[in-house]
C-alpha positions in Angstrom: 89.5 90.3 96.6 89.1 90.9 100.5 88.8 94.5 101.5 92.0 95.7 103.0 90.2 97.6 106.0 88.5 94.2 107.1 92.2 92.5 107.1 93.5 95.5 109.1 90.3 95.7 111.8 90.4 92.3 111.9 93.4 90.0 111.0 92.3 87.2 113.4 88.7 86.7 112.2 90.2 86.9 108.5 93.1 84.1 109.6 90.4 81.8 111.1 88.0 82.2 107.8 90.9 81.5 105.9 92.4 78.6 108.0 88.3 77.0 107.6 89.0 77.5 104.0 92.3 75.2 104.4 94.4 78.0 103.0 97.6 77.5 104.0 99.9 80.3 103.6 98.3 82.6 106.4 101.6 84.0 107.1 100.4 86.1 104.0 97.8 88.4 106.4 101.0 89.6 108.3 102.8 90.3 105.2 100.1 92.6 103.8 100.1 94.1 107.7 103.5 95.0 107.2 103.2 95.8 103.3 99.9 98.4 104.4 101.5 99.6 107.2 104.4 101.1 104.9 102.2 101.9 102.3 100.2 104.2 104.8 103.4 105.7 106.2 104.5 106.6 102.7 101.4 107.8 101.5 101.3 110.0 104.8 104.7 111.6 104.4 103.8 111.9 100.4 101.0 114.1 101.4 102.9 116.2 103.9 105.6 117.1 100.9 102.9 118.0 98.4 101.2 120.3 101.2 104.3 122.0 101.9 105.0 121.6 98.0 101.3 124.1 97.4 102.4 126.2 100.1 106.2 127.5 98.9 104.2 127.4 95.4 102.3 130.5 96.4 104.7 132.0 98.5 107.4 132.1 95.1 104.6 133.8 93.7 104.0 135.9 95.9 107.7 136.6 96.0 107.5 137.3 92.5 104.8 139.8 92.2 106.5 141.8 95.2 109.6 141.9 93.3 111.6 139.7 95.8 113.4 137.8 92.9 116.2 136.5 95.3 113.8 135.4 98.1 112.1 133.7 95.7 115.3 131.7 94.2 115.7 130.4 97.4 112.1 129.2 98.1 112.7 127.5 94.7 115.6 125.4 95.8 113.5 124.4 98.8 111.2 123.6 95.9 113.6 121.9 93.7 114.0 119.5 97.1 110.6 118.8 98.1 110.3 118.1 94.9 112.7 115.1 94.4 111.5 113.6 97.7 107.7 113.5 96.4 109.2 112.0 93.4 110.8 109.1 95.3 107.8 108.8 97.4 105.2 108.5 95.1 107.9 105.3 93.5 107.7 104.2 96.6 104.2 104.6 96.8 103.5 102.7 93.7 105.7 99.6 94.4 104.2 99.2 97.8 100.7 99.3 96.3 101.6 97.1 93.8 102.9 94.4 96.7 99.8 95.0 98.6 97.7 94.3 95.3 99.7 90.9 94.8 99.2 89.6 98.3 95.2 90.5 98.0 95.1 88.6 94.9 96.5 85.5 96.5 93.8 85.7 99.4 90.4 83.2 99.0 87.4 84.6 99.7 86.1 84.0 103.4 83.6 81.5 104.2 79.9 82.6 105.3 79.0 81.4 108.9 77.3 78.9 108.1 79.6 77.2 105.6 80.3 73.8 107.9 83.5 72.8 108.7 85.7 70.0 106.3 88.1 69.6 103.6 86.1 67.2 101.1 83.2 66.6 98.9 82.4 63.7 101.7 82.3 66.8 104.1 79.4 68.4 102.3 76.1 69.0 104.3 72.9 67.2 102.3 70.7 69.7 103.0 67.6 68.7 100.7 67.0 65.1 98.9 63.9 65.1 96.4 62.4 63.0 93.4 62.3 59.6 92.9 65.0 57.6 91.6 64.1 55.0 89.1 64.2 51.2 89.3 65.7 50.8 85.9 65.4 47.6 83.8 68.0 44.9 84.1 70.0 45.3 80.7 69.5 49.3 81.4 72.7 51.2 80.0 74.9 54.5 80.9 74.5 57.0 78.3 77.5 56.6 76.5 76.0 53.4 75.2 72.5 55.3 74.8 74.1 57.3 72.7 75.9 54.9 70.6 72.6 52.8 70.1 70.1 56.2 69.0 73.0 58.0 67.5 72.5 61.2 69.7 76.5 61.9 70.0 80.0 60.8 68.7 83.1 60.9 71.3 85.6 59.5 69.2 84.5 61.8 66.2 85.1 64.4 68.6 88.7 63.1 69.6 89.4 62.9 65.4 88.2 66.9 64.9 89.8 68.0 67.7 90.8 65.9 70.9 89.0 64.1 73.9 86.4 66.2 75.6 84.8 67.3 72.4 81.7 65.6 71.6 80.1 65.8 68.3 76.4 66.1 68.6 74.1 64.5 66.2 70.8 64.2 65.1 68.0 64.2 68.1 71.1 64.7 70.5 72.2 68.0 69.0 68.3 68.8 68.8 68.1 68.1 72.8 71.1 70.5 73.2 69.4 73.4 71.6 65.7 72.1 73.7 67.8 72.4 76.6 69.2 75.7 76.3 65.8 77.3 74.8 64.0 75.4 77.9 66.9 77.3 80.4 66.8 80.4 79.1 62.9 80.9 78.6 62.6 79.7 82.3 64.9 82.4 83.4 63.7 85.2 81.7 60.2 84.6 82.6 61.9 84.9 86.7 63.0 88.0 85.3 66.3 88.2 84.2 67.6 90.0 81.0 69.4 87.5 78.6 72.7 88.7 77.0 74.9 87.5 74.8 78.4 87.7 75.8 81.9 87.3 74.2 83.2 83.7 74.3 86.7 85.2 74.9 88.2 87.7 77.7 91.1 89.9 78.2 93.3 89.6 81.4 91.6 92.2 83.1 88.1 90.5 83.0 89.3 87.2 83.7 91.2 88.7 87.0 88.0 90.4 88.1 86.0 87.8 88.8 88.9 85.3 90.3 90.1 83.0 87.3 93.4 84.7 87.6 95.5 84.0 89.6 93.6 81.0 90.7 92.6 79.5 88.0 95.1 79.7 85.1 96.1 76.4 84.3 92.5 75.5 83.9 91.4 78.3 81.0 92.5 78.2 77.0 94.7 80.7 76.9 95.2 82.6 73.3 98.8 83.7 73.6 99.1 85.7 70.6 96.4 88.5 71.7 96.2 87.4 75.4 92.6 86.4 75.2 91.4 83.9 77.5 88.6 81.1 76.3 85.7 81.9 79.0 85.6 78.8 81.6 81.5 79.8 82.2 79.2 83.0 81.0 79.8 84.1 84.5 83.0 86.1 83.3 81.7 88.0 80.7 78.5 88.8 82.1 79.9 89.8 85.6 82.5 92.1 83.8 79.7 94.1 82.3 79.7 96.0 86.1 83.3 96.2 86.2 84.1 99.8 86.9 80.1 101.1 87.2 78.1 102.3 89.8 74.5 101.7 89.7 71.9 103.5 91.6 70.4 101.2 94.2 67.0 101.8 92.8 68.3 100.0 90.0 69.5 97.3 91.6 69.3 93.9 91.5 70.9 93.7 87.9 69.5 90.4 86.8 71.0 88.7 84.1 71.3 85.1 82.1 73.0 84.3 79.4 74.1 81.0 77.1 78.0 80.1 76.2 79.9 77.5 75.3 82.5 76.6 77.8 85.6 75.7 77.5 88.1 74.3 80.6 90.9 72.2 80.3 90.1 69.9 83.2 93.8 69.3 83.5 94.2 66.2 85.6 90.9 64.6 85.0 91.3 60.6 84.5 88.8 58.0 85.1 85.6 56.9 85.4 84.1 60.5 86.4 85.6 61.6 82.9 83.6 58.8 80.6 81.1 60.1 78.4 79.9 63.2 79.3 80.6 63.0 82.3 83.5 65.8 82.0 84.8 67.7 78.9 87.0 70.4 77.7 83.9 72.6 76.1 80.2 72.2 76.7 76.9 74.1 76.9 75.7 75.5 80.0 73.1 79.3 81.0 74.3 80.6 83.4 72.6 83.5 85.7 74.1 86.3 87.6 73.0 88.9 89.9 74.4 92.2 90.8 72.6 92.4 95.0 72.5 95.2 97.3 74.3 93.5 100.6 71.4 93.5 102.6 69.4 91.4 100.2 72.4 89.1 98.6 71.4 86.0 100.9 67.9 86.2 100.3 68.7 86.1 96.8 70.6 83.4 97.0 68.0 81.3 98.3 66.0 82.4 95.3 68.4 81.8 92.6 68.7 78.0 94.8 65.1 77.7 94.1 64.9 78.3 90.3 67.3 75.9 90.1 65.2 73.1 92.0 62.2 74.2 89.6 63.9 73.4 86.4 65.5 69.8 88.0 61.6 69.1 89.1 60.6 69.8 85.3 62.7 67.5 84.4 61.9 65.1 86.4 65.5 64.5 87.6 66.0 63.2 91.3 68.3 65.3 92.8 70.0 66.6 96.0 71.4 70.0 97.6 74.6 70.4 99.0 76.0 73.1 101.5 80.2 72.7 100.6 82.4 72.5 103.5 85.2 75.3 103.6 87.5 73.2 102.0 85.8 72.5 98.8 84.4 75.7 97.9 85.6 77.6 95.3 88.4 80.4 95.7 86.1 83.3 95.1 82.8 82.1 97.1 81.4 83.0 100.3 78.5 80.5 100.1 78.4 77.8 97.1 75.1 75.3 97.5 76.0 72.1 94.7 73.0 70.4 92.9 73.5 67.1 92.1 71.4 64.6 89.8 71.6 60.8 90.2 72.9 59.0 87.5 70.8 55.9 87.7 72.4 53.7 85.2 75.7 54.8 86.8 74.8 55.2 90.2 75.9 57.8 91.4 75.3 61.7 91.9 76.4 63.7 89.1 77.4 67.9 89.9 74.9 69.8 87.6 75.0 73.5 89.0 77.2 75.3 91.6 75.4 78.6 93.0 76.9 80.9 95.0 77.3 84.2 96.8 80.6 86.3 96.4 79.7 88.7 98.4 82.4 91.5 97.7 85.0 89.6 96.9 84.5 89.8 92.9 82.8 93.5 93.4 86.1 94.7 94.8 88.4 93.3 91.8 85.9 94.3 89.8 85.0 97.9 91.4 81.2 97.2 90.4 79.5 99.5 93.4 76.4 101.2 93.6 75.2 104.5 94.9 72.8 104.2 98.4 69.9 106.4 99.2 72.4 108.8 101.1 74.7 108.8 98.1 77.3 106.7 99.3 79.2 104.5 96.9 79.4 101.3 97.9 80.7 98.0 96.6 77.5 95.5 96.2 77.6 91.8 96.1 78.0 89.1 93.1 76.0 85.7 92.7 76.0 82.9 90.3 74.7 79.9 89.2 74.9 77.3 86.7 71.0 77.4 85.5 72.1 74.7 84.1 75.2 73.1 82.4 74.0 70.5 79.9 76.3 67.5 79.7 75.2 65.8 82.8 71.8 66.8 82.3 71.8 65.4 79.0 73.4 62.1 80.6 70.8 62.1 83.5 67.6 62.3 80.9 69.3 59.8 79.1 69.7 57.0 81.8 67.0 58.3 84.2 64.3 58.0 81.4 65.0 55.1 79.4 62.4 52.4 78.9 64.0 49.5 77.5 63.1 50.7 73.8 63.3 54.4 73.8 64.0 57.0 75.9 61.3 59.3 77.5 61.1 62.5 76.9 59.9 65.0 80.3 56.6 66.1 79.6 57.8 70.3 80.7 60.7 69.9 77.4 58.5 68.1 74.8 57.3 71.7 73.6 61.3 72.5 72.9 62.3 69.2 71.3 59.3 68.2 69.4 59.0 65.1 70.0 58.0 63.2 74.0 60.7 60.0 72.9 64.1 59.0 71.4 63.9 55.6 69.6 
């Protein structure tokens, strides 16, 4: 959520961030002008009655203990007024607030400086382009048809339990799965981060702070009967662990990882970017997340982009970096940098990991702050990143590494699968 005193000190630096973000109902900025300019007005004349409220207070008493009963009646009917007016203000008060809070939560998060202008995935900036992609051989096969032929997973098994998008993993598959998330986690915690294990569900209030709601609500499982939401990455739970704390800046950064299943409804999705495992409704992924002092949340950024590009080098994955144009960025980011492997039976790139800084934007919903050296409370800064999600991972090792006769193994996994091939 933007922080109403930037809006007000600067509505046309906020309209032109939002505008690069192709948000389209600017006419919302004036709105919550208008909205905060009451609010303030109220809140002002709601202070002035509860002053003069304290002050006929002690002068009844006063009245009292002098024995001035009938001067005191009448400061009381003054009373009895001032009273009824601070109760109308402070209703006042409260609806206003409440309008202010709905027009904040309808705001995107504004775009870093050097987010690059555009509307599309086309519009992304390539900013790095490393590993080798492989000549495969001629009768080489997408990993849907891998899977098939070593029995590593079962869609339409999936579709029979429970629907399309829900893979049943078998055999050295389901063995890779748990390689990969071991291999993910191990990695991160040796970078320093403190694993957790999180709820796989979230109430309203947790999926709010960190931006799924409003934005995201038609893509999230949604159990009606207690309100619980299925979480769409680890990011929600592990982010809401700050939610109404303040941490002392010595402390800081809060470093932490965790593994989930996640679960998104992909409502929409048709195609060929939906075959195999391309894209489904609940999958594996670790995910990190760092709580940042501001004046460090960019250089952890590029750090958090780096671990990244470790764990695609161990895996000997070609891959690129992307810098995402304003108008494919998420709600919530400031900065997003994409990682994308290339599918070489498919050819084409493949999204593995989104990282990204929030700056304030989820620290404000979320009223995660942290105390500075001269005891100021402050909000600090969010980041993320997928470190890594497994199903296109799984389908890049599958196609990237194939021989002809099995399927190779990376020599930096063998230790967590147990075996260097699939035949």
């Amino acid at each position: 959520m933007l922080e109403i005193a930037l809006i007000r000190t600067n509505a046309d630096l906020v309209k032109a961030g939002l505008k690069k973000k192709h948000f389209k109902d600017l006419f919302l900025v004036d709105e919550l002008l208008q909205v905060d300019e009451k609010r303030r007005k109220v809140q002002q004349s709601l202070e002035e009655i509860r002053g003069k409220e304290n002050i006929l207070a002690k002068e009844i008493g006063d009245l009292f203990k002098q024995g001035k009963k009938a001067e005191a009646d009448e400061k009381k009917v003054q009373a009895t007024g001032l009273k009824e007016d601070s109760a109308r203000l402070t209703g006042e008060l409260a609806d206003l607030e409440d309008a202010q809070k709905d027009i904040l939560l309808q705001l995107p998060n504004l775009p870093h400086s050097s987010v690059p202008e555009g509307k599309t995935h086309e519009e992304n900036e390539v900013v790095k382009e490393a590993g080798q992609i492989p000549d495969l051989h001629e009768n080489a096969l997408p990993h849907w048809d891998l899977a098939k032929k070593y029995d590593l997973f079962d869609l339409e098994l999936g579709v029979k339990i429970t629907g399309a998008g829900f893979p049943v993993y078998k055999g050295k598959g389901a063995k890779l799965q748990r390689a990969l998330i071991s291999f993910f986690l191990d990695h991160a915690i040796d970078a320093g981060y403190f694993e957790v294990a999180p709820p796989h569900m979230v109430n309203e209030d947790s999926a709010r702070g960190t931006g799924q709601l409003p934005d995201k609500e038609g893509q999230m499982y949604h159990a009606t009967v207690d309100n619980f939401y299925l979480i769409p990455t680890a990011e929600v739970p592990v982010t809401n662990i700050y939610r109404d704390e303040i941490i002392e800046e010595r402390d800081l950064p809060k470093k932490n990882v965790a593994y989930t299943p996640c679960f998104r409804r992909e409502a929409g999705s048709y195609g060929k970017d939906v075959r195999g495992l391309n894209r489904l409704h609940q999958f594996d992924k670790v995910e990190i997340v760092q709580i940042q002092h501001p004046d460090r949340s960019y250089e952890t950024l590029e750090s958090m982009v780096k671990h990244i590009e470790g764990l695609l080098q161990l895996l000997e994955l070609p891959y690129r970096i992307l810098r995402l144009c304003g108008g494919d960025m998420s709600f919530t980011s400031a900065l997003t940098y994409d990682f994308e492997v290339y599918s070489a039976a498919q050819k084409r790139w493949l999204e593995v990991s989104s990282v990204s800084n929030f700056e304030t934007f989820q620290t404000n919903r979320l009223k995660a702050r942290f105390r500075d050296e001269n005891k100021k409370v402050r909000l600090a800064h969010s980041l993320n990143g997928s470190a890594l999600a497994l199903p296109r991972i799984v389908a890049s090792l599958l196609e990237n590494h194939q021989t002809g006769h099995d399927i190779r193994m990376p020599k930096a996994l063998v230790p967590y699968t147990g075996f260097d091939r699939i035949n």
